[in-house]
Each structure stands twice: as structure tokens, then as C-alpha cells.
C-alpha positions in Angstrom: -14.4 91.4 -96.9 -16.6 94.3 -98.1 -14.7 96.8 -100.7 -15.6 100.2 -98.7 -15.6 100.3 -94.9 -18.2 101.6 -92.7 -17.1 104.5 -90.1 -14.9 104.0 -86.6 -16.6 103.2 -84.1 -18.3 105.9 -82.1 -16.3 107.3 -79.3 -18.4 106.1 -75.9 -17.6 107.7 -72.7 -14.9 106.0 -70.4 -15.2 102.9 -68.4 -16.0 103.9 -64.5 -12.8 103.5 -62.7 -12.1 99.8 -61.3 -13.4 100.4 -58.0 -16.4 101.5 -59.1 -16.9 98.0 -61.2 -15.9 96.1 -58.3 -19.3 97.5 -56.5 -21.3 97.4 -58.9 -20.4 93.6 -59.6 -21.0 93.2 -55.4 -24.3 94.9 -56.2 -25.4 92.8 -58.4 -24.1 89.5 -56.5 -22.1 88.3 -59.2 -19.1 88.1 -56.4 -21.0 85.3 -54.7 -22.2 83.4 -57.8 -18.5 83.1 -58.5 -17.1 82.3 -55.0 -15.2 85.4 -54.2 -15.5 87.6 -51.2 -17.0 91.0 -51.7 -13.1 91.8 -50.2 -11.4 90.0 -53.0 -13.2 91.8 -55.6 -12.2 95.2 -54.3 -8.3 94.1 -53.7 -8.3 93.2 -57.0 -10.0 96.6 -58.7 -7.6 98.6 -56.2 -4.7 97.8 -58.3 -6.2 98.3 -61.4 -5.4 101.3 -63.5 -8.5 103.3 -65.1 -9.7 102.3 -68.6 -9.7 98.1 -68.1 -12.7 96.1 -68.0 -13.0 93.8 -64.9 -14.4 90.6 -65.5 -15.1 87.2 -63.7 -13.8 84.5 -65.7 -16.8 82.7 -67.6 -15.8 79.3 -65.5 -17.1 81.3 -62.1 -19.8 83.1 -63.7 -21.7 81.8 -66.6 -23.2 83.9 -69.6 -26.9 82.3 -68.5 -25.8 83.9 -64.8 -25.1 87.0 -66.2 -27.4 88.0 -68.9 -30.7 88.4 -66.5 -28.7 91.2 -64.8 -28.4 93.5 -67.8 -30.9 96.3 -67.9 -32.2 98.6 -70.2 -35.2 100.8 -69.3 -35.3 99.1 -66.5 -36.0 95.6 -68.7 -33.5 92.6 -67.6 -32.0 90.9 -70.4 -32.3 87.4 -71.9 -31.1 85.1 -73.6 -32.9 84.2 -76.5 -35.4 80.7 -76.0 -33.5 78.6 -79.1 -30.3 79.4 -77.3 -29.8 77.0 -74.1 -26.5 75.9 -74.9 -25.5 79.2 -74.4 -23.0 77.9 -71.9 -21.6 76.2 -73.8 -20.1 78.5 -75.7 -16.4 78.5 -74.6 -13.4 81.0 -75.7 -12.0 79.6 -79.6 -9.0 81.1 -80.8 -8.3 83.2 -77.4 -6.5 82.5 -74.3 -8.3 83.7 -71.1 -5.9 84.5 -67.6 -6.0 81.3 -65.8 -7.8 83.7 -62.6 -11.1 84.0 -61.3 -10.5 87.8 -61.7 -8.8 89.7 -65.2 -8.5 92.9 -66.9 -9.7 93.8 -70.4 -8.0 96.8 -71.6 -8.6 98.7 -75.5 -12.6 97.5 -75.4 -14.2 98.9 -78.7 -17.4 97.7 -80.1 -16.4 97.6 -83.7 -18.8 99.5 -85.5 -16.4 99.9 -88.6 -17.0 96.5 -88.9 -20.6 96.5 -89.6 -22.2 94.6 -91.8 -18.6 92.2 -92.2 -19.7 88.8 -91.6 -17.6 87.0 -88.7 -15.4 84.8 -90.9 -14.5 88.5 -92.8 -14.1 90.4 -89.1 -12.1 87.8 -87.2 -9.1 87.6 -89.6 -9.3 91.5 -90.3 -9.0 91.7 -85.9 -6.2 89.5 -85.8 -3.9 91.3 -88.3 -4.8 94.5 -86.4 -3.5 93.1 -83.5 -6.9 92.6 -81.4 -8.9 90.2 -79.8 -12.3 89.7 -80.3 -14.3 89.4 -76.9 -16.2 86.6 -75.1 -19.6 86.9 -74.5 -19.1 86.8 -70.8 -17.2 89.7 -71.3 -19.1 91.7 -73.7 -21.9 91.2 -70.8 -19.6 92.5 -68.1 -18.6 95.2 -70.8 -23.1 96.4 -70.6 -23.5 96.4 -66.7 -20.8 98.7 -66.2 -21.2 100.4 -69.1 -25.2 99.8 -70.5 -25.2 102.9 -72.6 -22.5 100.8 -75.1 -25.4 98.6 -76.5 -27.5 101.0 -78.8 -30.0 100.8 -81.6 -28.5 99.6 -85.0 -25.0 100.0 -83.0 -25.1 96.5 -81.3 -21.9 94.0 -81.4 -21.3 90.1 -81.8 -18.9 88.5 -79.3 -17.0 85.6 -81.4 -14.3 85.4 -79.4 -17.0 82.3 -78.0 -18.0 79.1 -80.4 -19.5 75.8 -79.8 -17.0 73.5 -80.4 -19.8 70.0 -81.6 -19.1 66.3 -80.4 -17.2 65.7 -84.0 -15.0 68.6 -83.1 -16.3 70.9 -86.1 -17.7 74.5 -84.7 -21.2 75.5 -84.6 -22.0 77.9 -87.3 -23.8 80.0 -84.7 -21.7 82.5 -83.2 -22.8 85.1 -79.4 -23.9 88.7 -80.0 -25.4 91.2 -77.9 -28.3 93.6 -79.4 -32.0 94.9 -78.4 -35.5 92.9 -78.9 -38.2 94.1 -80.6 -40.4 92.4 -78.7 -41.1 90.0 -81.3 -41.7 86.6 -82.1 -40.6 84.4 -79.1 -38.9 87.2 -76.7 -42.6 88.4 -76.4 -43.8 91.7 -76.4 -43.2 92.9 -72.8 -39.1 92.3 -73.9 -39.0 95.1 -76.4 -36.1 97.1 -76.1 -34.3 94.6 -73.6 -30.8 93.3 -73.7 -30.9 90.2 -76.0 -28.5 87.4 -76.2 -28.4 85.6 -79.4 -26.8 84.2 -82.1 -26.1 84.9 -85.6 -24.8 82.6 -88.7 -20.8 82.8 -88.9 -21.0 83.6 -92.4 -24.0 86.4 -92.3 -23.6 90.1 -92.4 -25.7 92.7 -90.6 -25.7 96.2 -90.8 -26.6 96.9 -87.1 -23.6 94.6 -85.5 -20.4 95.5 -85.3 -17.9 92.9 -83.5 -16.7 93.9 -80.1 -12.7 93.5 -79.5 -10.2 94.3 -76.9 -6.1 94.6 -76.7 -5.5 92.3 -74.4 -6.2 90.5 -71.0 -4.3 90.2 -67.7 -4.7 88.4 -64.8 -2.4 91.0 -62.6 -4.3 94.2 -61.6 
């Protein structure tokens, strides 16, 4: 773990209130992908208290569904070209609500943790009592909330691994950040919402590594 730790995370504004999530996912269709009613959703939200995340569990809508609905300057994200497994990148180490529909509550982007590797963050989030995030839920976390992804103050999601055939896990592990437009995501991607991957064992200064509090099912 790195001797001197980099600053809290910066304070972003508060989550719109559940309802509002609710339409915005019915906006964007994602109620449909998942086989929910557009009714469902907004039973669900109506119980919710302010401050949680809603999310669709990654079993009714993918990462791949998701990521091309992320905006930023009015560029839809991606997922990176080397990375079309990305589905198959399943929760490790966490325990999603058995529900089509859940709340994340105490969503913070971990700056602090900047330039920590993953093996260094995920022990250091465990003894503080929090769970790192699933990339399907980091995504849900940037379409209600796109102002959270931000130059050098991006986030990895390894709360998701890629568990191989011989049962080891990959050694890439899901973040969230924004291209430059370089390389394979192609020029006209600059400064859209990128899924990747990063090594589990590799630090970056501009990736922090997103967490939560906990998860319920019950609104």
C-alpha cells in the first residue's frame, strides 16, 4: 500500500432522488432490455429514500447493454475493442440482492485511493467496511449522475473479475475513464465514456476505485 495517501475524494453533488432515476432509466429503455414494466420501475424508486443508487441487476442488463448509453458531450460510450468478454465479468467477492431491481447506498468514487493498485485498494475497502462496485453499477452510477467521471478523477469497478476455465481470475480488472481518442477508440471517441480494463496489480494516478456501503433489494 503506498506510505502517504492521496486526498478524499471530492464531494460531488447528490444523487437525483429515486424517481427521478427510475425515468431516466425508462428513457433510456433500459426497463425493457431487462423485462420490467416502465410501472415496475417507478413502484420500486417510490419507496426508495433519497441518496441510493438504483440499479438493474447485471443478469437483466448487461455492461455491453449499458455502456453505449453513457454520454459525455454528447459522445456515447464504449467499451474498449480488446474487451468482448466484458460480460463476462461477474461480481467476486460481493453478494448482489437476488432482484431484478436494488439499491446502492454510500456511493463514493475513491479518489483517496488513487494511484493504489487493486490488490492494495480492495483489502484497504474491506477493513473500512465497504464494498467495491460492479461495473454494471458504476455505469448506472454515470447516467444518473455523468458529471462523477472526470479528467484524472476516473474510478475502477473491481467488485467484477473474470473468473478463467481453471478457476484462477483474470488479471484484468473493469474501470470507467475518458478516451483520448487514441489508438483503437479512434479519434472521433475523444472525451467519451470508456470501458476498460486495467492490470490488478498496476497503479494509476488518475483512478480512484469506486465503492458503496451496501446493497438492498427492498426499496
Amino acid at each position: 500500500m503506498p506510505d502517504t495517501l492521496p486526498d478524499p475524494s471530492t464531494v460531488l453533488p447528490a444523487l437525483p432522488p429515486p424517481a427521478a432515476q427510475a425515468e431516466r432509466l425508462i428513457e433510456l429503455g433500459v426497463h425493457e432490455s431487462a423485462g420490467l414494466s416502465a410501472a415496475e420501475v417507478r413502484a420500486f424508486a417510490a419507496a426508495a429514500e433519497d441518496g441510493a443508487l438504483l440499479a438493474v441487476h447485471p443478469d437483466r442488463a448487461p455492461a455491453s447493454a449499458l455502456a453505449p448509453l453513457l454520454r459525455r458531450g454528447g459522445k456515447p460510450g464504449f467499451v474498449v475493442a480488446d474487451m468482448t468478454d466484458v460480460d463476462a465479468f461477474t461480481p467476486c467477492g460481493v453478494e448482489l440482492p437476488d432482484a431484478p431491481l436494488y439499491l446502492v447506498t454510500g456511493v463514493d468514487r475513491g479518489d483517496r485511493m488513487a494511484d493504489w493498485s487493486p490488490e492494495e485498494a480492495l483489502p484497504a475497502l474491506t477493513g473500512e467496511d465497504r464494498t467495491p462496485l460492479v461495473l454494471t453499477e458504476g455505469i448506472h452510477w454515470l447516467l444518473q449522475q455523468p458529471e462523477a467521471l472526470e479528467r484524472n478523477r476516473c474510478f475502477m469497478t473491481i467488485g467484477s473479475r473474470l473468473r478463467k476455465p481453471d478457476g484462477t481470475l483474470d488479471a484484468r480488472t473493469p474501470a470507467i475513464w475518458i478516451s483520448n481518442g487514441t489508438g483503437r477508440d479512434g479519434r472521433e471517441r475523444r472525451d467519451a465514456p470508456k470501458v476498460g480494463w486495467c492490470w490488478w496489480n498496476n497503479r494509476h494516478t488518475w483512478l480512484g476505485f469506486a465503492s458503496a456501503t451496501d446493497r438492498a433489494a427492498q426499496a
